[in-house]
N, C-alpha and C positions, 0 to 999 in steps of 0.2 A: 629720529624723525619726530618731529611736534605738530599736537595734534589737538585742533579748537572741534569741540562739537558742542551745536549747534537745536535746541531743544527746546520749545516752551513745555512741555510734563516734566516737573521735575522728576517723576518717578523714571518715567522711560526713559529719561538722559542718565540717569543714575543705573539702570538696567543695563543700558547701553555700556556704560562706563564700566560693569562688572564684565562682561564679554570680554574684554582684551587683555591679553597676557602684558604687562605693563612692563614684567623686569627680563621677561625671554624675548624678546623682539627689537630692544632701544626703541623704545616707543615711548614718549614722553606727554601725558597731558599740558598743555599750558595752558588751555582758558575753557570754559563753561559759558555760555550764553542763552537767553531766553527767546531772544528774538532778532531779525537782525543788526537793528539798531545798536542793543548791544555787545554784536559780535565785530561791527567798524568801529567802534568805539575803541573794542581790545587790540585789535589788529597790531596797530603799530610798534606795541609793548608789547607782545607775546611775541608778533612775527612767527606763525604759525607755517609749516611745510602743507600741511592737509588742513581741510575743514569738510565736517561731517554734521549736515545741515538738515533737518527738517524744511518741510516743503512749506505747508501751512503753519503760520503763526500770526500772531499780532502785531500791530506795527508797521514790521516791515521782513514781508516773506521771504521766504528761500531765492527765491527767483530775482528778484530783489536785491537780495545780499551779495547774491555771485553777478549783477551787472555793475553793481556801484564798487565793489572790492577791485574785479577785474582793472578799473581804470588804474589802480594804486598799485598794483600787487597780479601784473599779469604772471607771472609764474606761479602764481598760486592754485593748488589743485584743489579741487571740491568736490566728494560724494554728495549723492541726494538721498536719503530718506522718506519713500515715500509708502503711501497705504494702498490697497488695490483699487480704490474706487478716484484715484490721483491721476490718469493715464496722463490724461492733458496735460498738468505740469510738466511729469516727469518727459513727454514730449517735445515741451518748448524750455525743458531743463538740459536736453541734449543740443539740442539749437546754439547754447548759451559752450557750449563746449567743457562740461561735466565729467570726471572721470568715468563714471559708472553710478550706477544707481540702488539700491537695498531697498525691498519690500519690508516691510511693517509685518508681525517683529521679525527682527534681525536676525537670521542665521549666523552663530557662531562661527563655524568652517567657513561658512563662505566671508562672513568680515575678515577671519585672519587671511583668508586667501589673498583678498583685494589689499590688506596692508601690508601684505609682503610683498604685493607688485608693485603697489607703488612707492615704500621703503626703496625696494631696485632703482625706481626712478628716479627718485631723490637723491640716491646718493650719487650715483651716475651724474647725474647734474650737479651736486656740490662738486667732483672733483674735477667735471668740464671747467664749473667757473675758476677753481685755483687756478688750473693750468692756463686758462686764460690771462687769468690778474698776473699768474708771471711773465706771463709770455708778453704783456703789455706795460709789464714793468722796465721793459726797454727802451719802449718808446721818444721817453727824454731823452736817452742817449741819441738813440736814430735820428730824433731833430738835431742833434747838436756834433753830428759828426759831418765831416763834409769832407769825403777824400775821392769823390768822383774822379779828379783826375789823376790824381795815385792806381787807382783803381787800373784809368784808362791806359795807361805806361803801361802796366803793369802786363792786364791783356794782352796789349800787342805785341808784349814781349813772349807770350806763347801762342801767337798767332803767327806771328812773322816766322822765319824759317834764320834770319840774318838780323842780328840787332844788339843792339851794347846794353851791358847788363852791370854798368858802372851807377845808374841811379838805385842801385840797391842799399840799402845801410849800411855802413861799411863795417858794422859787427858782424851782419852775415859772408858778408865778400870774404872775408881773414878764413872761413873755413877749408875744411878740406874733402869735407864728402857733402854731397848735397844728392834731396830727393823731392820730389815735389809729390801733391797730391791734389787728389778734387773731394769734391763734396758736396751733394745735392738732394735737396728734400723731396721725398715720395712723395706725391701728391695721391691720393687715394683715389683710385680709376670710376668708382661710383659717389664720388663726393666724400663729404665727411665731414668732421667739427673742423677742419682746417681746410681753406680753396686758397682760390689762386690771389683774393684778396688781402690774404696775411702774411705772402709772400716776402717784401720785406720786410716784414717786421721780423719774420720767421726767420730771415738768412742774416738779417742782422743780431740776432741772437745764437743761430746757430755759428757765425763770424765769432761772438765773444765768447761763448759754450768750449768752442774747439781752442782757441788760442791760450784760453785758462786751464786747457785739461792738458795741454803742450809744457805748460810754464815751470813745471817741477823739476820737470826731465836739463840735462848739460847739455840743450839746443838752443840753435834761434831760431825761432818759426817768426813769421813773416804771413800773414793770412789778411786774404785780400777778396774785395766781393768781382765777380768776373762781372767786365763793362756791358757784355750784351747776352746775356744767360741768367733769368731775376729768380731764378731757383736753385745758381750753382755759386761758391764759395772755393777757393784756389789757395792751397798752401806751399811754401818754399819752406825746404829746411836745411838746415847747413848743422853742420857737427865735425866730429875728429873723429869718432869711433863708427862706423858701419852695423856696430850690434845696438848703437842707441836707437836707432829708426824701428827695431824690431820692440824694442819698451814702446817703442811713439804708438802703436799697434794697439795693445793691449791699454794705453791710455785714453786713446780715440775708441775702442770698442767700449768702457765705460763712458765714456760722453755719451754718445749714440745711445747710449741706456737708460741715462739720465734725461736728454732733451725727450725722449719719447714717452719716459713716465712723469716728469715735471710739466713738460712742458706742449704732449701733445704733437712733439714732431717725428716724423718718421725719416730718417736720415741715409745715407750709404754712402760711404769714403771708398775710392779707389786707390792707392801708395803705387807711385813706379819706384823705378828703380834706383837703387843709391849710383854716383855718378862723381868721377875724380874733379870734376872741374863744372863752376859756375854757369857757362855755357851749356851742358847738359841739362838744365833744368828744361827747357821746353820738351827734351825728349823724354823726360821723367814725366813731365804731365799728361804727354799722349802715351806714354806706359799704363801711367793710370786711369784714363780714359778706357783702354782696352782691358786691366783689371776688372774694374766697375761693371764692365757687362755680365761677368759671371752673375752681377743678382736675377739676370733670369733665370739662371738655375737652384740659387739658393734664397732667392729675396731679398728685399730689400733691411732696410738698419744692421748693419754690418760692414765690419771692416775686409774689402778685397785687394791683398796685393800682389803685384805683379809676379810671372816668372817668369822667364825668360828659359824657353825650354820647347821643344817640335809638341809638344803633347797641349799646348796652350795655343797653339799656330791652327791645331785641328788638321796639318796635312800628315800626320803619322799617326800611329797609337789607334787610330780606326778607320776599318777601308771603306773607300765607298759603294756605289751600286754595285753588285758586280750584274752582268749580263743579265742573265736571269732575271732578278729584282728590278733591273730596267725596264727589259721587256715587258713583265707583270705588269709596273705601272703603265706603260704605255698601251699596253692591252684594257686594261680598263676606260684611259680615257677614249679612245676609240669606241668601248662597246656604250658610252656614256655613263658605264658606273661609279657615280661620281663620290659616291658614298664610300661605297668601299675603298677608292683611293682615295679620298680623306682620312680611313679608317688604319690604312695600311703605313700614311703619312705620318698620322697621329703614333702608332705603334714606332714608327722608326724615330722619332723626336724622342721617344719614354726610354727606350732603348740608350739612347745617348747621354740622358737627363739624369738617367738613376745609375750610371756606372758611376762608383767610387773617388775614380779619377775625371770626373765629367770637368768638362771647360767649356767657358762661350768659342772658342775657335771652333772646336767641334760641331757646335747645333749651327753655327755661323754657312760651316762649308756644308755641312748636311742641306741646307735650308737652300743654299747658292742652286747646286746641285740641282735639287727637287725644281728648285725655279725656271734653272736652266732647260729642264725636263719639258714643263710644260709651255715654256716658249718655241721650244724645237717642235712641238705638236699644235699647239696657236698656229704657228707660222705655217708647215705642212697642210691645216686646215685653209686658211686662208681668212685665219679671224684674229682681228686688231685687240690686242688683250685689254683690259681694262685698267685704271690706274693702277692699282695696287699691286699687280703683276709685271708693269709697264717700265717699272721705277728701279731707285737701286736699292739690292736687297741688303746692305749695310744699313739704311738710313728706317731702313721698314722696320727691321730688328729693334731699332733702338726705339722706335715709339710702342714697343710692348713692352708690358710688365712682367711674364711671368711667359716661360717653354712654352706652356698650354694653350696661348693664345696662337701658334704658330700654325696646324693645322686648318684653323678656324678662317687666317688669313687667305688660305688657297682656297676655302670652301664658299666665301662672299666673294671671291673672284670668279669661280669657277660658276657660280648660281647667273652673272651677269651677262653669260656667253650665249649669244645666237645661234640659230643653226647654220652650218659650214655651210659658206659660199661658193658658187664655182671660182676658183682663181685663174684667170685670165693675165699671162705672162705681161703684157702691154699694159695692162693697170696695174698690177699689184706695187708699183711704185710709187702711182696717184693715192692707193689707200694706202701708205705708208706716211706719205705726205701730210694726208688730212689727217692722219691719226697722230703723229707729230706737232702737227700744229694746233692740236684740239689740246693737247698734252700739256704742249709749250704755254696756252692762254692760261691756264691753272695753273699749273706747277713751273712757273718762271723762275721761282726762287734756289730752286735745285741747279747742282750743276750738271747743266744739257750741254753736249757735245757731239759733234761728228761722231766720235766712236760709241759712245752711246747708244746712238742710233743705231748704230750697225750690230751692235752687240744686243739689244733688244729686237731688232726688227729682221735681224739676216739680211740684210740689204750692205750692199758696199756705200763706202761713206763720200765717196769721189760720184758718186751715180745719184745717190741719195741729192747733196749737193746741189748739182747740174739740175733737178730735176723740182728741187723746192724753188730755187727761184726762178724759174718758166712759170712754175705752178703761182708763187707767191709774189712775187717781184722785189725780192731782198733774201739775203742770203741769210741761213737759218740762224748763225750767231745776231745779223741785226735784227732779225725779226727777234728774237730772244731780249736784245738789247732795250729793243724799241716796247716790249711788252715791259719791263723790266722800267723802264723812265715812267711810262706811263702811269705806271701803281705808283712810283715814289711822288710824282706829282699830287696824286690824287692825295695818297696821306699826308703830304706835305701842305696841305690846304685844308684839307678836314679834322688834323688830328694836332695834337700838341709835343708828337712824339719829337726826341734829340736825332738830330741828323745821324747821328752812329746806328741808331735803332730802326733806321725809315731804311737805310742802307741793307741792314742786318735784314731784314724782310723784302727787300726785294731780289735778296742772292749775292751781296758785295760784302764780305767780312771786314777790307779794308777800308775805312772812311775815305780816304784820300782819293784811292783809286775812284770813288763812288764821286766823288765830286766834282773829279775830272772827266767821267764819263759824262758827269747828268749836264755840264757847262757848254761839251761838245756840242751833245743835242738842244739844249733848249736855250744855250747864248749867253744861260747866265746862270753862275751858283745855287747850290740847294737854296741856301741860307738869302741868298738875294731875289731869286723867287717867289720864296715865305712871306717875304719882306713888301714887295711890290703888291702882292694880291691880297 
């Protein structure tokens, strides 16, 4: 750390200057000054980390020096030096956004204190900005790559269920085992030095990271950015041997290692399963898809791959409620002790979480279960659950980071609940109605269905049905439909976003489909309604 202080006595700056352990700390003098004139003067040439600045001087004072430095050299940190009869400075010295301030004379312990907090700081920021400068050393690449619609083939090709997998390279095609995988950046749940801003550039690095950490190994990898996911990356692998996928492993978990300490990114690959024939690769990706969830139980940067095994499914290996344990929770929410059945909730996730053998199938169906619990008791009451209960508990799971958030999930649902209504047999399908279609106006994007319904609300889907469009006058897929055009229109006028993406958020994965829906309704293509308006 370099360090300008700032003094017109030369005796006290010279005092000063004896106080600090020079060779036990990297602590570096580079400049001396009298005043602050000439301490901008040095600035440029020393480029100093700290400056440790008297208050009053000649010239051009402390207060002074840290408003006109600031404009050149905002990361520049400043102590103040000041004497007791200084309040007002040191006052309008905190104003000015100063690290800290030292009374006149200077306590030794306390100056090493303050240079070793902010030594911490400094270098925490030096090695922010490298990982930055590499992570931006991509950038020319990212302008000058352009395989969007590679890309987009590519997607569909493990989206679709049905689809020819001859645009592949024909070095991959000659193989005999193939596996696919995913790969997607953590994003840090309370923010961090990396958001959702640096997303490309982040998975365009993390795209070249992983295909040079593949390149050693007797494979072809084949690594492509997914067309509507701006935080996941998709690889295809082809080989002759079935034990090289298990090297591809330990080559991927030093990647993962690397971007995280290089380069700041937090990463997690899921591997499905190796597979005889080229056709299998979509099934290898939703293998690894369902890999990848284990990081709720182990975290994220790590390589998860598949097994194909009852103990990974979560319906063997651990039993569920039995009676009893039922009962209990059902006894609590009845007597309203809500606490405790978060308490007991919480207790059965740890349980599952810290066995040996733990897998996301398990906490997956543990968690169905509990859900199912409290909808059978929702419903009994005669109270319309709130979203987060409402929904499907696949899709809940997967916007949490970590087991722990799971009980937390029932406890903002359960805090939301009114006191039990009389339920009255001749309405309770009008408030199933409204509660449906309050649902449907937010959450259009999901996929809402008859059975859904019925599976969330205990109502019959044929009754449900009959019963929405008396209430609604269109039947709940158009109302669904009709909510669903209406968002796409809106961002299709307000936003810049690609038709695949406008599609992709209002609930249609397949472009096509989505085009042909939106023509129905409104007479005329996405892309020719953009057009017109």
């Amino acid at each position: 750390m370099k360090i300008m202080i700032v003094e017109d006595e030369p005796l006290l700056r010279q005092g000063l200057i004896s106080k600090i352990d020079w060779n036990g700390r990297g602590i570096r003098l580079v400049a001396e000054a009298g005043n602050g004139i000439e301490a901008l003067e040095q600035l440029s040439r020393c480029e100093p980390d700290v400056v440790l600045t008297d208050v009053r001087m000649p010239g051009m004072d402390g207060l002074q020096l840290i408003d006109e430095a600031r404009r050149a050299y905002p990361r520049l940190k400043f102590v103040i030096l000041s004497g007791f009869n200084e309040f007002d400075y040191v006052r309008e010295a905190m104003r000015h956004q100063v690290k800290d301030y030292l009374l006149k004379p200077v306590d030794a312990r306390k100056l090493h204190e303050l240079l070793a907090e902010i030594g911490n700081e400094v270098r925490m920021e030096q090695e922010e900005a490298i990982r930055r400068s590499e992570l931006t050393a991509w950038a020319p690449l990212l302008d000058e790559s352009d395989a969007r619609a590679t890309d987009h083939v590519l997607t569909h090709r493990i989206l679709v269920p049905e689809g020819s997998w001859n645009r592949l390279p024909q070095h991959l095609l000659g193989r005999s085992r193939y596996a696919a995988a995913t790969a997607r950046i953590a994003l840090p749940a309370g923010g961090g030095r990396f958001g959702e801003r640096d997303l490309p550039l982040g998975r365009f690095a993390m795209q070249n990271v992983l295909q040079h950490a593949l390149s050693p190994l007797p494979m072809d990898c084949l690594v492509f950015k997914h067309a509507y996911e701006p935080d996941e990356v998709v690889l295809f692998l082809g080989c002759d041997d079935a034990d090289i996928v298990r090297d591809a492993v330990a080559c991927l978990s030093d990647a993962l290692a690397w971007t995280r300490e290089r380069l700041g990114l937090n990463v997690v690959v899921g591997l499905g399963g190796v597979h005889g024939s080229i056709s299998r690769l979509r099934d290898s990706y939703l293998q690894a898809k369902e890999a990848m969830n284990d990081r709720l139980l182990r975290g994220d940067g790590r390589v998860y791959v598949y097994e194909d095994d009852a103990t990974a499914t979560g319906e063997s290996g651990l039993p569920p409620f039995g009676e009893d344990a039922e009962r209990t929770l059902l006894m609590l929410l009845e007597e309203n002790k809500r606490e405790e059945f978060i308490a007991r909730v919480h207790e059965r996730f740890r349980e599952i979480a810290e066995r040996p053998d733990a897998r996301y199938g398990r906490l997956a169906y543990a968690y169905a279960e509990i859900w199912h619990l409290v909808r059978r008791h929702a419903a009994k009451r005669g109270v319309v659950l709130p979203a987060p209960l409402s929904g499907d508990p696949a899709s809940e799971l997967a916007s949490l980071s970590a087991w722990t958030e799971l009980a937390g999930r029932f406890r903002d649902a359960l805090r939301s609940w009114g006191p039990p209504r009389e339920r009255e047999d001749d309405c309770s399908g009008d408030r199933v109605v409204a509660a449906v279609k309050a649902y449907a106006d937010s959450r259009f994007d999901e996929d809402l269905s008859l059975q859904w319904v019925a599976d969330t609300y205990f109502i019959h889907p044929n009754y449900f049905a009959k019963r929405f469009k008396q209430l609604v006058g269109v039947s709940f897929g158009g109302y669904v439909t009709q909510r669903r055009i209406e968002r796409s229109r809106e961002l299709l006028l307000t936003t810049t976003l690609k038709i695949a993406r406008v599609a992709q958020l209002v609930g249609y994965e397949d472009q096509n489909y989505f085009c042909n829906v939106f023509k129905k309704h409104s007479g005329v293509s996405p892309s020719a309604f953009r057009g017109e308006s």
